[in-house]
ROSE-4610 file (N, C-alpha, C; in Angstrom, 1 decimal, always signed):
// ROSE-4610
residu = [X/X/X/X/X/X/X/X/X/X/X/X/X/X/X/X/X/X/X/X/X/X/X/X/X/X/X/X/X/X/X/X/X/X/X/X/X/X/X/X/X/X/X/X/X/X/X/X/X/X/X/X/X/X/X/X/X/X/X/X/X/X/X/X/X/X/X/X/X/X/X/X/X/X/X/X/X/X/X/X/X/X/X/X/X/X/X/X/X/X/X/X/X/X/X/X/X/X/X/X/X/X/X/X/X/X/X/X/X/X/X/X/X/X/X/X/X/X/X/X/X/X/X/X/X/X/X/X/X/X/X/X/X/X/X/X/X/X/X/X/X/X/X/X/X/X/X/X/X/X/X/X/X/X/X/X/X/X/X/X/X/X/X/X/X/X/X/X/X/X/X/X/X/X/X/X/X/X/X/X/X/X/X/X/X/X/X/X/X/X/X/X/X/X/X/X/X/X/X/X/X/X/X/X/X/X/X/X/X/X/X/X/X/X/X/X/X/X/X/X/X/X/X/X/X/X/X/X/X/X/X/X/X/X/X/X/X/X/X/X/X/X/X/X/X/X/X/X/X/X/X/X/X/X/X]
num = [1/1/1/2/2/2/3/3/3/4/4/4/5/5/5/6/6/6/7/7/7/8/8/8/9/9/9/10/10/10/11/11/11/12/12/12/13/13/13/14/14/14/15/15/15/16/16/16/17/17/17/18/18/18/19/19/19/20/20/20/21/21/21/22/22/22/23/23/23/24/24/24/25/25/25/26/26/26/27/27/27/28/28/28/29/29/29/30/30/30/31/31/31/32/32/32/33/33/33/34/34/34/35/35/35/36/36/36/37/37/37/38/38/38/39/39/39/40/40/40/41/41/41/42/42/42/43/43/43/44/44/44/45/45/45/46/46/46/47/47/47/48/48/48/49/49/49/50/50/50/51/51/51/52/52/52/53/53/53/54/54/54/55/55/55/56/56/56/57/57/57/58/58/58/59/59/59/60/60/60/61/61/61/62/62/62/63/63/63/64/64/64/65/65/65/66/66/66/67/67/67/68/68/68/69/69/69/70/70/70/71/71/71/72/72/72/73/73/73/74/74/74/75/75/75/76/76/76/77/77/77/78/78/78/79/79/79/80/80/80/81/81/81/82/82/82/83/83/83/84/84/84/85/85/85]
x = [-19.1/-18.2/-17.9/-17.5/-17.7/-16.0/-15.8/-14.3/-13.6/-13.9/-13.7/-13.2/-13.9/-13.9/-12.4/-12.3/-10.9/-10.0/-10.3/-8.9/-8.6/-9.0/-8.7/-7.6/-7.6/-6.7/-5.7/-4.7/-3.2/-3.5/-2.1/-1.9/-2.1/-1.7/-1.5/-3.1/-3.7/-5.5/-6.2/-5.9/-6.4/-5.7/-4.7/-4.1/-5.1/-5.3/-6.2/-7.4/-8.0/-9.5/-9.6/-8.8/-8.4/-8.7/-7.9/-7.8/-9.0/-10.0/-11.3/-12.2/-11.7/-12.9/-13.0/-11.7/-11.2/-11.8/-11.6/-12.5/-14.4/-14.3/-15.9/-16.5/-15.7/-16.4/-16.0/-14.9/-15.2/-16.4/-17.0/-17.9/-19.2/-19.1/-20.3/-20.6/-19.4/-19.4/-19.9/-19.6/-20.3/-21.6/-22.3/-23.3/-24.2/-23.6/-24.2/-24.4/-23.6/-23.4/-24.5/-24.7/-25.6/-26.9/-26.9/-28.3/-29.0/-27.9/-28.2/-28.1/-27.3/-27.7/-28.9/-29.2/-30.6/-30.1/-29.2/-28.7/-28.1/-28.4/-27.6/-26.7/-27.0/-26.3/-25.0/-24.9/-23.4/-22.4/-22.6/-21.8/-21.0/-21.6/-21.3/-20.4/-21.1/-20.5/-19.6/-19.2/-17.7/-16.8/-17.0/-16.0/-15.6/-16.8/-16.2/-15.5/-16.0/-14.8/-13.6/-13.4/-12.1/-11.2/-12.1/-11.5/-11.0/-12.1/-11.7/-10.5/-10.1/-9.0/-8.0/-8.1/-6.9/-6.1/-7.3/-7.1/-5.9/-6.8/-6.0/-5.0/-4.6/-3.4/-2.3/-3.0/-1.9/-1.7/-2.7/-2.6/-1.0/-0.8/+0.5/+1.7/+1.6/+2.8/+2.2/+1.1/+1.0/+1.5/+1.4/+1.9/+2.9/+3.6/+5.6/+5.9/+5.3/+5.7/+5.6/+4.5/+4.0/+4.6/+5.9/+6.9/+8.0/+8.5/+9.6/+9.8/+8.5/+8.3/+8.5/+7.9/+7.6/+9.1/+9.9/+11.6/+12.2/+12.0/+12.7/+12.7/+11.3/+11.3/+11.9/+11.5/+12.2/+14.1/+14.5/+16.0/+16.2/+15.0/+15.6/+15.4/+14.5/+13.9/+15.4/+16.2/+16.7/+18.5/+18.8/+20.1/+19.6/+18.4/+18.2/+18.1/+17.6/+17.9/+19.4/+20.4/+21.6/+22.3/+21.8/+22.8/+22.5/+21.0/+20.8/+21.0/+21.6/+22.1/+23.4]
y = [-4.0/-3.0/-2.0/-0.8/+0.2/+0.2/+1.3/+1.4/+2.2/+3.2/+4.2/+3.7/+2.7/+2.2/+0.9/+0.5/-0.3/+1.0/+2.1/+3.1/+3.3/+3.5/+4.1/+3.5/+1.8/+1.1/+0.7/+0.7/+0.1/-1.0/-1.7/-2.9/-4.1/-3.6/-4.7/-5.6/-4.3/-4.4/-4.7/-4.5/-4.9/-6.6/-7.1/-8.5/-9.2/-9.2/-9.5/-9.4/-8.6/-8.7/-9.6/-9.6/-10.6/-11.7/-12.5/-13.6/-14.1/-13.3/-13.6/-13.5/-12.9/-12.9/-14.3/-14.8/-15.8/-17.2/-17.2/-18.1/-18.3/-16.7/-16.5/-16.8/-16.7/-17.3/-18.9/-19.4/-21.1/-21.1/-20.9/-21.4/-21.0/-20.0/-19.6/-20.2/-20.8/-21.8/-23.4/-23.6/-25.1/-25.0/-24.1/-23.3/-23.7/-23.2/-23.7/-24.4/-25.3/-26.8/-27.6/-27.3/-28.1/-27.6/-26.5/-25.7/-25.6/-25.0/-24.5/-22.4/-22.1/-21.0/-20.1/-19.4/-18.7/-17.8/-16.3/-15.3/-15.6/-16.1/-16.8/-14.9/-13.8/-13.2/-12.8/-13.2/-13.2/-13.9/-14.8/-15.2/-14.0/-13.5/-12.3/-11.3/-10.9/-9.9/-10.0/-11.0/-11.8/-11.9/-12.0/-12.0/-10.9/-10.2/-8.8/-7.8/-8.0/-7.7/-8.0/-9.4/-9.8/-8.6/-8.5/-7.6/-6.5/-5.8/-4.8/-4.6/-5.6/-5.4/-5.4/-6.5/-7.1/-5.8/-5.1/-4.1/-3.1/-2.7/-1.7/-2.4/-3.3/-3.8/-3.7/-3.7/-3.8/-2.6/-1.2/-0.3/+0.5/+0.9/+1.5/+0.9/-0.3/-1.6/-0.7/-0.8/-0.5/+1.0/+2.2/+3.2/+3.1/+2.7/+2.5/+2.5/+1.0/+0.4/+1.0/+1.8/+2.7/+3.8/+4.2/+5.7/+4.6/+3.7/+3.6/+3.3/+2.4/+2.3/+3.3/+4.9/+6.4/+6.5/+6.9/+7.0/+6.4/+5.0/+3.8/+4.6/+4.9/+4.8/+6.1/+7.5/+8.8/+8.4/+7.7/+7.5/+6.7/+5.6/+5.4/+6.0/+7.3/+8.3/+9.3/+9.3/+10.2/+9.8/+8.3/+7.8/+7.8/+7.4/+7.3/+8.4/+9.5/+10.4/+11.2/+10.5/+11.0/+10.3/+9.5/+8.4/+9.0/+9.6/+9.7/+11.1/+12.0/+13.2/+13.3]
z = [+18.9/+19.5/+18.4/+19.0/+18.2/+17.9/+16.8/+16.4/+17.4/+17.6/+18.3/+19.6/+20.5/+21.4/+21.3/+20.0/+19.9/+19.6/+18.9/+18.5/+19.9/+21.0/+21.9/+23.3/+23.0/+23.8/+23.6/+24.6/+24.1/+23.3/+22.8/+22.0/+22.8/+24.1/+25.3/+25.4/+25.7/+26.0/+24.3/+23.8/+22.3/+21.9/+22.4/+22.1/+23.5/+24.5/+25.3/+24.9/+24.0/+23.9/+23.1/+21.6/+20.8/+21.2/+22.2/+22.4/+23.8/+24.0/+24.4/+23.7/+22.5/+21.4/+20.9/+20.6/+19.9/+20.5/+22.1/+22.9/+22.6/+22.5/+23.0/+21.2/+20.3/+18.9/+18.7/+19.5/+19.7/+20.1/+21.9/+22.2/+21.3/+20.6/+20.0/+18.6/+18.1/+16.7/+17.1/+19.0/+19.3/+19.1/+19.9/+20.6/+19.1/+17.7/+16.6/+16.2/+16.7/+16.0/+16.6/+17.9/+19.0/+18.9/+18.3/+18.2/+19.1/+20.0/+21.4/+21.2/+20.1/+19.7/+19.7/+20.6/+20.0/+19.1/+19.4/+18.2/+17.7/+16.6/+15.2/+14.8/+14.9/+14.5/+15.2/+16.3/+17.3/+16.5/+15.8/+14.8/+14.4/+13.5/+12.6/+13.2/+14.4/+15.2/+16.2/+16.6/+17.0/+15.9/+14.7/+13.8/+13.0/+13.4/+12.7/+13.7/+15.4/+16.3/+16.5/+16.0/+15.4/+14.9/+13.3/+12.3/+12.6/+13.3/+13.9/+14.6/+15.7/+16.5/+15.8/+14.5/+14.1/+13.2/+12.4/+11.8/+12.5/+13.5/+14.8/+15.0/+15.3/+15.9/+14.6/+13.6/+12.1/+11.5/+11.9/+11.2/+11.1/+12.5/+12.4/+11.6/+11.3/+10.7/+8.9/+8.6/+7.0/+7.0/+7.5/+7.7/+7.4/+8.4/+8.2/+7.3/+6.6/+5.8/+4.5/+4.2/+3.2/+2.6/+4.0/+4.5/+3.5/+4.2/+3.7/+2.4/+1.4/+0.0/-0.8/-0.4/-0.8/-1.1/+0.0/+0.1/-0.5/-0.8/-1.7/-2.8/-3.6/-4.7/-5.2/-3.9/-4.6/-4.3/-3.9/-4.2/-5.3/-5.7/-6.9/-8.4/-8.2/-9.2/-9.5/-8.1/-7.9/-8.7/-8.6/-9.4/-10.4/-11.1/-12.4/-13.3/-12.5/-13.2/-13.4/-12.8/-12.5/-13.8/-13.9/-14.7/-16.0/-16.5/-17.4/-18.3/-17.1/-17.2/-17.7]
């Protein structure tokens, strides 16, 4: 799956694909075990759809969090230089 195609869905539809991805790389980890597998590379690319979503689903959370460190730090640039004046 392409990126563009996860940038594009709610969180709602992105926690739902998640958790049929998550199904669909059990069966495909038995599938190996039994060597009933023929594309040994669906492995790979079930788990990097994983990443993908998980990415998206986490991006906006590092953003925030990135905002509020920036501000932390210019208020504490901003007493220390007070003190030192």
């Amino acid at each position: 799956m392409k990126t563009e195609d996860i940038t594009g869905k709610t969180p709602d539809e992105l926690k739902k694909m998640l958790l049929d991805l998550r199904k669909e790389q059990l069966n495909v980890r038995f599938q190996k075990m039994g060597g009933q597998l023929s594309n040994t590379s669906q492995v790979r690319k079930t788990r990097r759809t994983i990443a993908k979503i998980k990415t998206a689903l986490n991006a906006p959370v590092v953003v925030a969090s990135t905002a509020k460190k920036t501000t932390a730090k210019k208020t504490v640039s901003k007493k220390t230089a007070s003190k030192a004046a």
